[in-house]
N, C-alpha and C positions, 0 to 999 in steps of 0.2 A: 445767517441763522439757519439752521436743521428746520426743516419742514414741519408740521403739526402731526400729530403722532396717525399711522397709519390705520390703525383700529378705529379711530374717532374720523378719519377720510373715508371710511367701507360704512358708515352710519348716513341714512338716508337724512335728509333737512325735515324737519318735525313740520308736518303740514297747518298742522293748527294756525301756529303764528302765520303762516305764507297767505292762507284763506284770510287772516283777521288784517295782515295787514291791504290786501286787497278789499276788503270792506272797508274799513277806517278810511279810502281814498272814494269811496261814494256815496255822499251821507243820505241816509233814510234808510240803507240797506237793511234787511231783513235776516238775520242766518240762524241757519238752521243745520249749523255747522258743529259746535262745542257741543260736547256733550257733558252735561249739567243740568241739574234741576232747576226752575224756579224758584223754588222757594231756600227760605236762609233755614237756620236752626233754630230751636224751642224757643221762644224771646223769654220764658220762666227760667230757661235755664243758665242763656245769658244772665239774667239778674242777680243770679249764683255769684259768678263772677268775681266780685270787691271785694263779698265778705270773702270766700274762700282763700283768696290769695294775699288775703291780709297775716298768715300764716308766715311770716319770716322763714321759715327753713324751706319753704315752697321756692324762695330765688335762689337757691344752690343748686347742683348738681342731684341728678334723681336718678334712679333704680335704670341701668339700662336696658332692663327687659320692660320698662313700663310703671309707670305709679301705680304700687301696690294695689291699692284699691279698686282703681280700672282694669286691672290687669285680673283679678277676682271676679270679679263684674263679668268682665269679657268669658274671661270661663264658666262663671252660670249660664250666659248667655247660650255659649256653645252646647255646652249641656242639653240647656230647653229648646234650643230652636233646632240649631244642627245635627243633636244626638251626637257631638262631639265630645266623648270621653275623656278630660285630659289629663286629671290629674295622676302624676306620676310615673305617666309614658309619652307628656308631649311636653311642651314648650309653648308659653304665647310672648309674643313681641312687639311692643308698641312700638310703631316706625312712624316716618314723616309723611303718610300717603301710602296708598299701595302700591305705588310706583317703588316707593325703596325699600319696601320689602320684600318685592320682587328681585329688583338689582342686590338688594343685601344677598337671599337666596341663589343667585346667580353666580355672585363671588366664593359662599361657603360650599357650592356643590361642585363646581368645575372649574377646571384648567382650559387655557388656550386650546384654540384647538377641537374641542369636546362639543357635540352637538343636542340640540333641542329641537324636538318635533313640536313645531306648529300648525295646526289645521289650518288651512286659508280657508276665507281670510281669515287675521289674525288684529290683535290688539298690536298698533304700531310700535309702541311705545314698549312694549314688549320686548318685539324685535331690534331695535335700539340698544336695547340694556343687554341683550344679549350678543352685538356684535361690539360694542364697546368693551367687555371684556372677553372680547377675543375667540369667542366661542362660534359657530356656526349653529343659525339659524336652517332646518332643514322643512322645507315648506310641504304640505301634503292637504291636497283639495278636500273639501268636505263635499257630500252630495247636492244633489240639486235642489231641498228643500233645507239646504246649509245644514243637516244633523250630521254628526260623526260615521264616518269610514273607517272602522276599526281596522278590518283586513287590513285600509291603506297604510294604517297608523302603525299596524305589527310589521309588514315590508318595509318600514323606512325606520326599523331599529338599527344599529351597525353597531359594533364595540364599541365607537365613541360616543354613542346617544347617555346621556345623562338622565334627560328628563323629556316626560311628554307634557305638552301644557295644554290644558282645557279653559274655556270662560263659559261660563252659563250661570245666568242667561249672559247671553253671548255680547258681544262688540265688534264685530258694527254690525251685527247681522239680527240682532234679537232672537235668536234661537235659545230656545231650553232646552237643552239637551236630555235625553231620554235617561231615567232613571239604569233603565240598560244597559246603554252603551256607556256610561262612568262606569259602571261594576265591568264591566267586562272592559276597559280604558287603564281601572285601577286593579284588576286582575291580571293583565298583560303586564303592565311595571312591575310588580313583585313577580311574575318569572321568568322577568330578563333583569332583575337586579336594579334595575333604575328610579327614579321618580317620580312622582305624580303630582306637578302642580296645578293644585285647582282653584284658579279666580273665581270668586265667587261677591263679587263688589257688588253686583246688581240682585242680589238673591232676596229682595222685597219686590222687585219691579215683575210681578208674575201677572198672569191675563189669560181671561176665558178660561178656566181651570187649572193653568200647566200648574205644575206643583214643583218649586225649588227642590234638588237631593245634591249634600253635601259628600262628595263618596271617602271622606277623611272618618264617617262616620262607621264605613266597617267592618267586619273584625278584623285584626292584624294589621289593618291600612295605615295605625298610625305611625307604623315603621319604615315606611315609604312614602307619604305623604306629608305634602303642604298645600294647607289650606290658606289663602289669600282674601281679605277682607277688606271694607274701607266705613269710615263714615261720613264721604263726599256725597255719595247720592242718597244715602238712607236718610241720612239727618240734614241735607243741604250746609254742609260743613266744607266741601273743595277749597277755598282758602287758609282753613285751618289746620290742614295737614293732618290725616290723623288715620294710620289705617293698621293694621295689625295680621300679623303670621301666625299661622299655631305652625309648630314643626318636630319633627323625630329629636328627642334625648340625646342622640348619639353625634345631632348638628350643634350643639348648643357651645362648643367653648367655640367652632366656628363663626358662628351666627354673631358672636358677640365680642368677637374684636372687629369682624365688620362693621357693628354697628357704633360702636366703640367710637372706634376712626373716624368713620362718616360725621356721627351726630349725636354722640353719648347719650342722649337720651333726647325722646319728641320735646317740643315745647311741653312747660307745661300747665299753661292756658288752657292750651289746644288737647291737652287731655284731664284734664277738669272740666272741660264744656264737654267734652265726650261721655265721661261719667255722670253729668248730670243728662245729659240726653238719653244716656242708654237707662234712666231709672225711667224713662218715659216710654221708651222700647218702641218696638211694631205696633203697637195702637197708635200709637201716636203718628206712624210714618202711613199707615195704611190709609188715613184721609186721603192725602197727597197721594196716593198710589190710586184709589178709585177716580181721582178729579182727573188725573192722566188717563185713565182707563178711556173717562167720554171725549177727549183732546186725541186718544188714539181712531177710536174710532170715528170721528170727523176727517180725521187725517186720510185712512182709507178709502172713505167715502170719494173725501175730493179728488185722489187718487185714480180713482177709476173714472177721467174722465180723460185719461191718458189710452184707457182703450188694450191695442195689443201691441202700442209704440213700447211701452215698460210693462216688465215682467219681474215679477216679486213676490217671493215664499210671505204669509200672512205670516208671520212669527208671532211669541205668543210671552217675549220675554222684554227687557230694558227699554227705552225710548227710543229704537231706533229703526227706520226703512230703507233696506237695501237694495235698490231698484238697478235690475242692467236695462239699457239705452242702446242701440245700435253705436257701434264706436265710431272714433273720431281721431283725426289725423294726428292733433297734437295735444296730450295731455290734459292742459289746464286751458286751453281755449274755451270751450264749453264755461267751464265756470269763471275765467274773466267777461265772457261776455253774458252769464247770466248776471252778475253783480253787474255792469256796467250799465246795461239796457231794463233790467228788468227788478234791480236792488235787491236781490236774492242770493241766499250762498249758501252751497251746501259743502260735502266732504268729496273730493275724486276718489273710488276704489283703491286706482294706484295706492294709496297710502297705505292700505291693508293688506296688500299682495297680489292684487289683481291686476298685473299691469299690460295684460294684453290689449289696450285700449284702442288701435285699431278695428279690431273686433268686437271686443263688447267695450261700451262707455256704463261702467258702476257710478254707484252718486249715491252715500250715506245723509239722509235725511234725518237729524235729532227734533223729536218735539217734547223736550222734556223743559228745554230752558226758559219760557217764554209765556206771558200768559195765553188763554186757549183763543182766542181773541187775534193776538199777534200771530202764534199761530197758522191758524185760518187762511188770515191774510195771506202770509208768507208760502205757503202753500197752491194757493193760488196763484201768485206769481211763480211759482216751478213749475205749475201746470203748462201756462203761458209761456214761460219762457223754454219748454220742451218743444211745446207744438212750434213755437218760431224757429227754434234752428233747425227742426229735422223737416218743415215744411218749405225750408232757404233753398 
């Protein structure tokens, strides 16, 4: 037999499952690895549920941009939250997750070949979807308090660049990015002709004032912009797949035999519970955003008992701490022998683009998934299990 296709050989092993199955082999372990909320979705709007789909024509085949209604929804949404203007110059897309409307975006914008600027670090899963069709990821460091390097980001345009991709607040790094640096991020794309995709999944999870800015919002952007969405972490929805594209008029017959092929249309459970959660909106997610907020801040705390062993930008955005470590010989040692010895797991940098690990050892800390409690705990044992290896 012909070897497995060469594109999917240049695709790195998705770390998540690697970390989960080295926990699964120590039980009590702690992680603080996944990145996920605690909490599930509205249980009101669960209850939704029976009667809604007791609608017969709901088990057929649905709208492959989205069920009408949600798809309306999502657009007032953008409207009121984002200043996302759509009607009549954009597109919205209900997909399976933001994962596939990223990958959907990925196939309707480029050829083999054709490159994406990513700030390092970067959303892995990202980069994946983008060397899977064949494209080249083109890696460009962010500064020292992980915000955006524009200069660096307009140096690493070339003919083939297609698209720049932003996340804010950010993955793995929790940065917000500065209202500035998108306008002038999504001011460079329109005068090199390119794209501007902006993740924007974590755009509840803000702290200590930062203030979310969607740069789809302005003027002319909508013709070079995609805006990327989910309602995994907003509404604790990650199993139900459900996350949505706005994008340019002129992608749309593209966008939609992607989507077509892939997965004609989301579930559509999973966007009925969407619809009825998004009638409950950002109040309703904002609880859950403040209880994180006091979970963040403990988390700091216990942090700084690490001293000047770990060094890390306070970020002001998603659930997440990006701490560099003095490095270490081989990759994933460090974190098989914190799950072994000390029942703790967190993420290696490696997995975001920082793989000079020799030199610096990174380690993505999520505390979104767990209560503040486990938490705590878990945290404490990364403290301890830092000071024992660099103290060996």
């Amino acid at each position: 037999m012909k070897p497995p296709a060469q594109r999917i050989q240049r695709v790195d092993a998705p770390i998540i499952p690697t970390i989960a199955a080295l926990t699964r082999q120590t039980p009590g372990t702690i992680s603080l690895g996944q990145g996920v909320v605690s909490f599930g979705p509205p249980a009101e709007a669960i209850a939704r549920l029976p009667e809604l789909m007791a609608d017969g024509q709901l088990h057929k085949y649905q709208p492959v941009m989205g069920y009408a209604p949600l798809v309306e929804a999502l657009r007032a949404k953008l409207a009121a939250e984002n200043g996302l203007q759509t009607q009549g110059v954009s597109q919205v897309m209900v997909t399976a997750g933001s994962n596939m409307a990223f990958l959907n975006s990925v196939l309707a914008v480029a050829d083999p070949g054709d490159e994406f600027i990513l700030p390092t670090p970067f959303y892995f899963n990202q980069e994946m979807a983008i060397r899977m069709c064949g494209c080249e990821p083109v890696r460009v460091p962010t500064r020292t308090d992980w915000s955006l390097d524009v200069d660096a980001l307009a140096a690493a345009i070339t003919p083939r660049t297609r698209a720049i991709v932003t996340v804010s607040p950010n993955n793995p790094t929790g940065a917000v990015y500065s209202e500035a640096d998108l306008r002038a991020v999504n001011a460079l794309c329109a005068r090199a002709g390119i794209y501007h995709f902006s993740d924007e999944a974590y755009e509840y999870f803000t702290f200590d004032g930062a203030r979310h800015f969607s740069p789809g919002s302005l003027p002319g952007a909508h013709a070079h912009t995609l805006s990327f969405y989910s309602f995994s972490k907003n509404f604790g929805m990650a199993s139900w797949r459900v996350g949505y594209v706005v994008f340019p008029n002129a992608l749309a017959a593209s966008m939609e035999k992607v989507q077509d092929t892939n997965l004609i249309c989301a579930p559509v459970p999973s966007q009925l519970l969407a619809l009825e959660a998004l009638r409950l909106g950002k109040p309703w997610v904002q609880s859950k955003v403040d209880a994180l907020a006091r979970v963040r801040a403990s988390v700091y705390k216990s942090l700084e008992k690490l001293g000047d062993l770990a060094r890390f930008p306070r970020t002001q955005g998603a659930f997440y701490v990006l701490m560099r470590l003095p490095g270490v010989d081989e990759p994933l040692a460090f974190n098989r022998a914190m799950i072994e010895k000390h029942k703790v797991a967190t993420i290696p940098g490696f997995a975001f683009g920082l793989g000079d690990t020799r030199n610096d050892n990174y380690q993505r800390l999520s505390f979104g998934a767990l209560d503040a409690a486990t938490v705590a705990e878990g945290v404490e044992r990364y403290v301890a299990a830092v000071q024992d290896w660099y103290s060996a």
